[in-house]
C-alpha positions in Angstrom: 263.3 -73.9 41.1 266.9 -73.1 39.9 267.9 -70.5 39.0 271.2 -68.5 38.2 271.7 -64.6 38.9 274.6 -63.5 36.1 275.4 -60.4 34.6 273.7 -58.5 31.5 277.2 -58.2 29.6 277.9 -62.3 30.3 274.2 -63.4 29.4 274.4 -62.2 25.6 273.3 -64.9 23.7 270.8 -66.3 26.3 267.0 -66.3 26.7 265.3 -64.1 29.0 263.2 -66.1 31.7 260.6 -63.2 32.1 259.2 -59.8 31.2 261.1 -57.3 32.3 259.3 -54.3 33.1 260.2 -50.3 31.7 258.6 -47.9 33.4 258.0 -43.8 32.4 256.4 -41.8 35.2 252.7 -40.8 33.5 253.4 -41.9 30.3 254.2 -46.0 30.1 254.3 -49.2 31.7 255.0 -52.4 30.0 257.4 -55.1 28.8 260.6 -53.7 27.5 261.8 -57.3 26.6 259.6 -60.3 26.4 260.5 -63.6 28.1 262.2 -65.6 26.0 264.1 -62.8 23.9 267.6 -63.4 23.0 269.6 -61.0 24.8 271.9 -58.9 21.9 275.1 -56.6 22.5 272.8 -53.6 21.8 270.4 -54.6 24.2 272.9 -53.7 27.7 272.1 -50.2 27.2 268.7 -50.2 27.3 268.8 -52.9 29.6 270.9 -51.1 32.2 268.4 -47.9 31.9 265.6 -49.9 33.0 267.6 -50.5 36.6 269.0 -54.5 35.2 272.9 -55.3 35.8 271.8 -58.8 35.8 269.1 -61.6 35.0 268.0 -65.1 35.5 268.8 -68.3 34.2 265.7 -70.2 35.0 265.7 -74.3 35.7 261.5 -75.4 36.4 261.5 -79.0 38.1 258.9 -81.0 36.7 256.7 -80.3 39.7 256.9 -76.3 39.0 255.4 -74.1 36.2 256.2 -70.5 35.2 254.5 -67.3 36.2 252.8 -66.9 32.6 251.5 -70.2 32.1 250.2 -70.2 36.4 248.3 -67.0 35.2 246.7 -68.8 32.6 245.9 -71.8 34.1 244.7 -69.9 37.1 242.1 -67.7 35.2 240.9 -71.1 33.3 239.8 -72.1 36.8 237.9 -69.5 38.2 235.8 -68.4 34.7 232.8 -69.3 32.7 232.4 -69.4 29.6 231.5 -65.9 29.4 234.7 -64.6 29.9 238.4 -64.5 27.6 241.9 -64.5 29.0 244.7 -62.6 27.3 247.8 -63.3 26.8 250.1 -62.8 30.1 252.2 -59.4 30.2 255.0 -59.2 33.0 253.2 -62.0 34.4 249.7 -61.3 34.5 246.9 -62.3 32.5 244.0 -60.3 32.4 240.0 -61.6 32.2 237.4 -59.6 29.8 233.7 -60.6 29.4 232.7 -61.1 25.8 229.5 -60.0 26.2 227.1 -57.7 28.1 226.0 -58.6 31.8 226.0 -57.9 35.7 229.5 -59.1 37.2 228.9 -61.8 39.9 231.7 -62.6 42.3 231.9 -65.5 44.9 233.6 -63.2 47.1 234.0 -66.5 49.9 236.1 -68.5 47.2 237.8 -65.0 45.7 239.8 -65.4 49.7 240.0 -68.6 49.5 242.0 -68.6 46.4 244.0 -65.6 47.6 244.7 -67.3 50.9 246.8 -69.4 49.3 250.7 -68.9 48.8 251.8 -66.9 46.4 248.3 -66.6 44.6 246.5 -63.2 43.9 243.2 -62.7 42.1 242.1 -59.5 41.6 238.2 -58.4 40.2 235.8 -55.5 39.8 232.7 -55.3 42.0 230.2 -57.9 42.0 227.3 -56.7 40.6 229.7 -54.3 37.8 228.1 -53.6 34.8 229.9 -55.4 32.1 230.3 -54.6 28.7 232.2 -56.7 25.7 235.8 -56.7 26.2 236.1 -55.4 29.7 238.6 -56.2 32.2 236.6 -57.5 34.9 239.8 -59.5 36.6 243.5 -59.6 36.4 245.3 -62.8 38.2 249.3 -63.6 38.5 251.4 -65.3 41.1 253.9 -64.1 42.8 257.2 -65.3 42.6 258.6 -66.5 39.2 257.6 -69.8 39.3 255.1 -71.8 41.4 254.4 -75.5 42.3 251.9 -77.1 40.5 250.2 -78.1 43.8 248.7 -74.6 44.2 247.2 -74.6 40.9 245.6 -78.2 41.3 244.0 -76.6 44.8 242.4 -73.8 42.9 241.1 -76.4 40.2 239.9 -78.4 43.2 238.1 -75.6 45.1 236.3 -74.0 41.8 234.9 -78.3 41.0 233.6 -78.9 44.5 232.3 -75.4 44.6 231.8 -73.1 41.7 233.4 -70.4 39.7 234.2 -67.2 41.3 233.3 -65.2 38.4 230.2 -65.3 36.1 228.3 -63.0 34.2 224.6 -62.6 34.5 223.8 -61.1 31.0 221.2 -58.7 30.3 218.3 -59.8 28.0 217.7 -57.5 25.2 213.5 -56.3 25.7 211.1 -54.9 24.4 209.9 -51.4 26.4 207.1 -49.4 26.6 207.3 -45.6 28.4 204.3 -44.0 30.3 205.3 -40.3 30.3 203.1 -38.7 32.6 202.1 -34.9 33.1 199.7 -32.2 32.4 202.3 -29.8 31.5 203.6 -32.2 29.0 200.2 -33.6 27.6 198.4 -30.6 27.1 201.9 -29.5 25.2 202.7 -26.4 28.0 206.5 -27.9 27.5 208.2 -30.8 25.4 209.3 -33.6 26.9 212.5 -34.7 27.6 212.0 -37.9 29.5 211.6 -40.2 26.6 214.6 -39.8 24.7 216.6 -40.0 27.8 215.1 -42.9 29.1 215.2 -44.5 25.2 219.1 -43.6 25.2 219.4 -45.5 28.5 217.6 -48.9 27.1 219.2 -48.5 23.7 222.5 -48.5 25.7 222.1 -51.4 27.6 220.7 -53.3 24.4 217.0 -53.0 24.6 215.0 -51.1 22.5 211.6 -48.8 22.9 208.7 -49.8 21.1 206.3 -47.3 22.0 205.4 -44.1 24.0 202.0 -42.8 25.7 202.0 -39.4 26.9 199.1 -39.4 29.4 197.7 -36.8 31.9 198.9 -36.9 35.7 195.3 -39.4 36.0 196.0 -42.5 37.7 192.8 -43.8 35.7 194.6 -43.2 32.2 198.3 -44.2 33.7 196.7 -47.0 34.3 194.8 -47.8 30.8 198.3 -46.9 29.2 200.2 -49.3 31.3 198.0 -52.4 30.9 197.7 -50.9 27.1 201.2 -51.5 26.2 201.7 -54.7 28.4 198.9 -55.7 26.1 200.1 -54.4 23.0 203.8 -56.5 23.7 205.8 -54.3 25.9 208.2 -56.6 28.0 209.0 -54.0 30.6 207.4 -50.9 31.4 208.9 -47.4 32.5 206.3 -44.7 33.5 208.1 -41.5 34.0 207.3 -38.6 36.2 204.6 -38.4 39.3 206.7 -39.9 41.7 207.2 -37.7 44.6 204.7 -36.5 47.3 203.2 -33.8 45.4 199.8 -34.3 45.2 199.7 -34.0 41.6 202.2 -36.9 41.3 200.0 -39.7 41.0 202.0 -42.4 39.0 201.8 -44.8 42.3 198.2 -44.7 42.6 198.0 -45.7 38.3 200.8 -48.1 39.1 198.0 -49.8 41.8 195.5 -49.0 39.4 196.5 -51.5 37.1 196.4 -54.0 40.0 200.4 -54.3 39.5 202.1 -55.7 42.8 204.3 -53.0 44.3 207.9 -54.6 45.2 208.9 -51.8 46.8 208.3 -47.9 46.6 211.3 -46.0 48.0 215.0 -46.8 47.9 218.2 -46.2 50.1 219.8 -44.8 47.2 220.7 -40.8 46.3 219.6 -39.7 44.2 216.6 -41.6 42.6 215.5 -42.7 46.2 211.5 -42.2 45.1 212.1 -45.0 42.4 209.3 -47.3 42.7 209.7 -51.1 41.2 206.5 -53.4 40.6 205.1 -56.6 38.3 201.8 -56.8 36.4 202.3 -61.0 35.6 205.6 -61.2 34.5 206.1 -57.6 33.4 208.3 -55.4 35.1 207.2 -51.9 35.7 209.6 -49.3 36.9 208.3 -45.8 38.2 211.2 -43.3 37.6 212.2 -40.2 39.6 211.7 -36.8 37.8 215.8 -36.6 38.9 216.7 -39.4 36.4 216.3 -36.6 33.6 219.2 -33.9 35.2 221.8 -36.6 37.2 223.4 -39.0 34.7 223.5 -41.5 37.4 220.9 -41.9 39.8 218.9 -45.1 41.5 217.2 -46.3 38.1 220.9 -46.5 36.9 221.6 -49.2 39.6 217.9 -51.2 38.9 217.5 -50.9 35.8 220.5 -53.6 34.9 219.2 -55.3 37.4 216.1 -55.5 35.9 216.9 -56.3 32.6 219.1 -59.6 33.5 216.2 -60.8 35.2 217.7 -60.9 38.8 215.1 -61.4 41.1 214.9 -58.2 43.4 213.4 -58.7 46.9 212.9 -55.8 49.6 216.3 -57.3 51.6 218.6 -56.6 48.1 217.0 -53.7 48.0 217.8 -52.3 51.5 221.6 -53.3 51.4 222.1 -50.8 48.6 222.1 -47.9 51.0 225.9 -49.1 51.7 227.4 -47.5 48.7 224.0 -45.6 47.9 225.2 -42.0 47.7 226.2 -39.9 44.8 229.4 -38.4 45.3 228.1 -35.9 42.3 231.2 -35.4 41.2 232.4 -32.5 38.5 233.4 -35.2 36.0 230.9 -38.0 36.0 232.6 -41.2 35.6 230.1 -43.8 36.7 229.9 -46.8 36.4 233.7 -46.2 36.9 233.2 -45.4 40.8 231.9 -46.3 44.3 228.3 -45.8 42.9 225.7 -48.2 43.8 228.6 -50.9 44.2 228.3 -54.2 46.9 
């Protein structure tokens, strides 16, 4: 790369060769000028008050390529289809899913690429909860220009291998809730489960098809379970009846029904009595009496899970306890936070 350093008041009349960056403390951070503006008289001012006495004049050999198209071709290279790249700003473009799914990072490849010179790729989580138009990761390159042999490695790498990112998306069901309780069936109080849990699965783009209120019998949890299995229902949620009360009964319906119980118990606060099990091909999830006062809670980590179809053995589930406690902050902000993250 050539390149020329002169000064703002002799480059009037010449073409930037990058963004150049204004900064206000708290209230702005962008491009001030675009690459490839036409520098003006009236532009030294400004200029100058962003920190720049001088600029660039930038010569690429044909062996080199500039920061905005690297970004570009970079972020081509390590995405699916499931994914859009934005234009580059100050160098970097950013990577946004177009639809709804779980993030899934090859972390292994993410260094690999980032172990090379001058490269950076930056993402969420693995495992994030993605939702249309989210920036799930940002990639740029270092200095102002790169040789082309770095971006043909990456190319390489993401062929013989894979991508780094994809997007496990979440299948849009049809869900039946079991709400268990005496109190609740013989109308001693209203309950509030349903409409929680229905705002949850309405969120995530399923919808509820029908509710059974049911006494805390595991003979009747049972009948209602296998009754909306029956009736359609491609997951099942049975709320309440899952701690070691000896009223709460929900497991013993849950066996009832001759579901198989994947696991009972999680290393996740709060929400660690969640209880996850199949009856065929029918996902049943047995949800803390918690999930109805903290906004985020075990079944909040699962349940996307669940609904993309991953399949969730007793080993996934006992590396969740890293990263399995509720800070319970004053302002909730998950999924925005350590949360149930890998």
């Amino acid at each position: 790369m050539n390149s020329k350093k002169i000064r703002i008041e002799e480059a009037i009349g010449l073409p930037l060769a990058h963004d150049l960056t204004r900064i206000i403390p708290g209230e702005f951070k962008g491009a001030a000028f675009k690459r490839g503006h036409i520098i003006q008289k009236e532009d030294i001012g400004q200029l100058k008050a962003i920190g720049k006495e001088s600029i660039y004049i930038l010569e690429l050999s044909p062996e080199e390529i500039h920061e905005d198209e690297a970004a570009i071709q970079i972020a081509e290279a390590v995405t699916t289809n499931d994914f859009f790249i934005t234009e580059p700003c100050e160098g970097k473009a950013n990577i946004k899913s177009r639809t709804m799914g779980l993030l899934k990072v090859d972390k292994d490849l993410l260094c690999q690429i980032n172990s090379l010179a001058g490269i950076i790729l930056a993402t969420l989580h693995s495992g994030t909860l993605c939702r249309p138009e989210m920036v799930v990761a940002a990639t740029r390159i270092i200095p102002l220009a790169i040789e082309k042999k770095w971006l043909e490695a990456i190319e390489k790498l993401c062929r013989e291998q894979d991508k780094v990112i994809s997007l496990q998306q979440l299948k849009s069901k049809k869900v039946g809730i079991v709400i268990t309780g005496n109190e609740i069936y013989h109308g001693m109080i209203k309950d509030s489960s349903g409409d929680i849990m229905q705002g949850k699965l309405e969120s995530y783009g399923s919808h509820v098809t029908r509710r059974i209120i049911v006494p805390d019998d595991p003979i009747e949890i049972a009948q209602a379970i296998r009754l909306l299995r029956e009736s359609g229902s491609e997951m099942i949620l049975v709320t309440g009846g899952m701690s070691v009360d000896p009223d709460d009964v929900t497991l013993e319906g849950v066996k009832e029904a001759k579901a198989s119980i994947i696991f009972y118990g999680i290393p996740i606060l709060p929400g660690s009595m969640l209880l996850y099990a199949v009856l065929g091909s029918t996902p049943i999830l047995g949800v803390p009496a918690c999930a109805i006062y903290h906004k985020a809670t075990a079944l909040d980590i699962i349940l996307p899970k669940v609904l993309a179809e991953e399949d969730i053995t007793k080993d996934d589930i006992i590396t969740l306890g890293h990263g399995g406690l509720c800070l319970h902050c004053g302002n909730c902000h998950f999924p925005a936070c350590p949360f149930g993250k890998e």
